[in-house]
N, C-alpha and C positions, 0 to 999 in steps of 0.2 A: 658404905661406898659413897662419893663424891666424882659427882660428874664435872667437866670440862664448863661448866657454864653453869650459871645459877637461875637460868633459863629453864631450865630442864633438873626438874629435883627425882633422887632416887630415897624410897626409905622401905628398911622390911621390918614387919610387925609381925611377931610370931612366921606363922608359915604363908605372908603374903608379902609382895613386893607390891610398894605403890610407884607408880610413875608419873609425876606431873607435868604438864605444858606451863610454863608459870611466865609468861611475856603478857600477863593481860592486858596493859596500854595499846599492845598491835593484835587483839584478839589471837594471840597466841602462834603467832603466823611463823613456821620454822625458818630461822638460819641455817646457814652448813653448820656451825657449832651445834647447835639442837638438834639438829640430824645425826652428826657422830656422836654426842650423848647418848641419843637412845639409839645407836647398837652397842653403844658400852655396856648399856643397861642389860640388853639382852643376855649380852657374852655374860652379864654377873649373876643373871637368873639362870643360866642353864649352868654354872661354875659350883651354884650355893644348893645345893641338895638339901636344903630344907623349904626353899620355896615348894609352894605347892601351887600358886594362883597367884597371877601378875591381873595387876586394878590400874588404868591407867583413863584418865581426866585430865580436862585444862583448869588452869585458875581463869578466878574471876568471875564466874558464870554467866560470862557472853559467850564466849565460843568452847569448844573441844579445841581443835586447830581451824585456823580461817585459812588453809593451804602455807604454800612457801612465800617469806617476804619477796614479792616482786622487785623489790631494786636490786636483787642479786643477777636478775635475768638481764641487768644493761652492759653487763659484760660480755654478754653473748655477743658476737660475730659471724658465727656460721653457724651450717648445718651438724658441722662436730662438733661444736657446742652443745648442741642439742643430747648427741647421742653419750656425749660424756656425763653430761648431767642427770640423763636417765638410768647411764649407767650406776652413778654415782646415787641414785634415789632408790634403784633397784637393789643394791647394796644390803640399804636399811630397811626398804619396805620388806624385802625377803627375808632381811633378818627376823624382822617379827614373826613374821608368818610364820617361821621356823622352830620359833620356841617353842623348848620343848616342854612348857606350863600351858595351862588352860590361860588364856586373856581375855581378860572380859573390859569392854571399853563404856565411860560412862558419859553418854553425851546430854551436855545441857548448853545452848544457844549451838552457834555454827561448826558444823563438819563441813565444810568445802574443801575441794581441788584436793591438794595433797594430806588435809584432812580428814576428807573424804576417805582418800587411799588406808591411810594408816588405820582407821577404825573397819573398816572396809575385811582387813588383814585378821582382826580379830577374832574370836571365836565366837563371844555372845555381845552385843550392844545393845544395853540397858540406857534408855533414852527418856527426860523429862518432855511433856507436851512442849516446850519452848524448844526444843532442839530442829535444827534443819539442817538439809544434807543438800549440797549439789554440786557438781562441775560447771559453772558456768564460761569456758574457756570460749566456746562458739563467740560472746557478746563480749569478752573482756582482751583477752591476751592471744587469742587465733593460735594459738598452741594447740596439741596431741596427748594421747595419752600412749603408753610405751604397750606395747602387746600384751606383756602380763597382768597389765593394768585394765586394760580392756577384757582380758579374759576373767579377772577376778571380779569383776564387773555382772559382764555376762552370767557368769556362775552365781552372782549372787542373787541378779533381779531377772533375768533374762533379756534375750536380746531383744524384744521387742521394748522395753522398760528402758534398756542401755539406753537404744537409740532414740527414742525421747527425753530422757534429761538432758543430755548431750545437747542435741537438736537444739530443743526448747529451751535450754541453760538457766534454767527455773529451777526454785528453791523448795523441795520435798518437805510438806511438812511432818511432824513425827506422828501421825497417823497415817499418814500416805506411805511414808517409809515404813511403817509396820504392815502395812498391806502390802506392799512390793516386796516381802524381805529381806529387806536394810538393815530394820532396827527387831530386833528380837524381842522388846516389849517395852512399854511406857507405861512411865511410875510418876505422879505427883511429883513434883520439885521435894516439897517436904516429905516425904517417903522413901527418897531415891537411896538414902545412905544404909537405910534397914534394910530393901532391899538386895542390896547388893553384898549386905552381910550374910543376909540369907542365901545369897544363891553360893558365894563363896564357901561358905561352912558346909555346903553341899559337895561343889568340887571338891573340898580338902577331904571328904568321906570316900568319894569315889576309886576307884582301882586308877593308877595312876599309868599303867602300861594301857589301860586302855584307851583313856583320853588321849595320849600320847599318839599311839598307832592310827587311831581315827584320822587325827588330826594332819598326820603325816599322809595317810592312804588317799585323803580328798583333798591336800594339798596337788599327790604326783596324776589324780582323776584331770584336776581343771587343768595341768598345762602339759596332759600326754599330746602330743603334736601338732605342739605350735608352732607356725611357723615363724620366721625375722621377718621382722619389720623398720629393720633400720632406716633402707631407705624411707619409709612413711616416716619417720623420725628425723631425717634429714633433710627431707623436703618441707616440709613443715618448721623447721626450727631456723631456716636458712632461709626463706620467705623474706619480700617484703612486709607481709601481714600480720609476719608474726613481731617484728620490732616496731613497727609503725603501733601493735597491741601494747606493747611493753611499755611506748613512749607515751599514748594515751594515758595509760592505765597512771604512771607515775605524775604525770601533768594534769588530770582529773579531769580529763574530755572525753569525748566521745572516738575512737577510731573511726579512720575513714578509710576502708577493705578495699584495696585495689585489685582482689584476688587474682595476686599473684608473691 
């Protein structure tokens, strides 16, 4: 298979799909093209019935993903801006989440923002000591994150953990995130490829209906009744706060929050 952009590589090896972030000059930072890549990806793993385990990494080894390129957000104008792009990110983040293979995410330097999310979606994150995770939206772009993002969140680390990285918009390190529940284990840099063969050759052992169903069962546990949050999505993305972040962030200042 061949993806829409050579940003985003797909290859399967025997009964594993690998999935690369390969933009390492911007730490891996997705475009929409690298967004609809990897749902193409997915639809080709859940199409190929020999996949067993989807392995997905950034190039480079500074980041996993460093979130979405921010200059795509100067387009923005309104608060339906906001809620189309979330829609449009809920898309793909959901797609992952959905497949129907075990994903195991293998983080070495930065998982931020929508980084964050995408490994976040995963099933196992296999992490080197250099890896770091965080939303830092508070201090940077005064943006939101969409309810199911918040709730995948929550589920992962708990609400009290949520509302401090958020808060604090500080960068978890991979012992920190293995103690919060982020990262499901950390392996030496030079280690990280054996084990991820290991744990793969274990999946590929495993009953396949039942990862499957798991997977599905605690998927529909974290979002049985959630509510909309549009408005929070609209308000937030329509802000002066939040373009005056966009403007900073591309002009390499500091924002100045009018909070409003």
């Amino acid at each position: 298979m061949t993806t829409g952009t050579d940003q985003l590589l797909y290859e399967r090896r025997g009964a594993r799909a690998y999935i690369t972030f390969n933009r390492p000059e911007a730490r891996n930072a997705m475009t929409w093209e690298m967004y609809e890549a990897l749902y193409e990806c997915c639809e080709e793993v859940d199409r190929d019935g020999e996949v067993r385990v989807v392995v997905l990494r950034g190039a480079g080894g500074r980041a996993f993903v460093a979130g979405t390129d921010i200059r795509q957000f100067r387009e923005f104008r309104s608060g339906e801006d906001g809620i189309a792009y979330e829609r449009r990110m809920e898309r793909v983040i959901g797609r992952l989440e959905e497949v129907r293979k075990p994903t195991v995410a293998v983080i070495d330097g930065y998982a931020v923002g929508g980084g964050l999310s995408i490994c976040a979606v995963c099933d196992l994150r296999v992490c080197t000591p250099e890896a770091r995770f965080g939303i830092p939206i508070a201090r940077t772009l005064g943006n939101c994150l969409s309810m199911k993002n918040y709730a995948r969140l929550m589920a992962l680390i708990g609400p009290a953990r949520a509302k401090a990285l958020l808060f604090t918009a500080r960068m978890l390190s991979a012992e920190e995130a293995l103690a919060a529940g982020l990262a499901t284990e950390v392996v030496p840099r030079e280690e990280v490829d054996g084990r991820v063969e290991e744990l793969c050759s274990a999946l590929e052992s495993h009953a396949p209906i039942t990862l499957r169903v798991t997977k599905e069962a605690l998927r529909r546990i974290t979002f049985a009744g959630l509510p909309d949050g549009s408005d929070l999505v609209r308000e937030t993305y329509g802000s002066e706060d939040f373009h005056e972040g966009v403007a900073a962030f591309v002009e390499k200042r500091e924002p100045r929050w009018r909070g409003r």
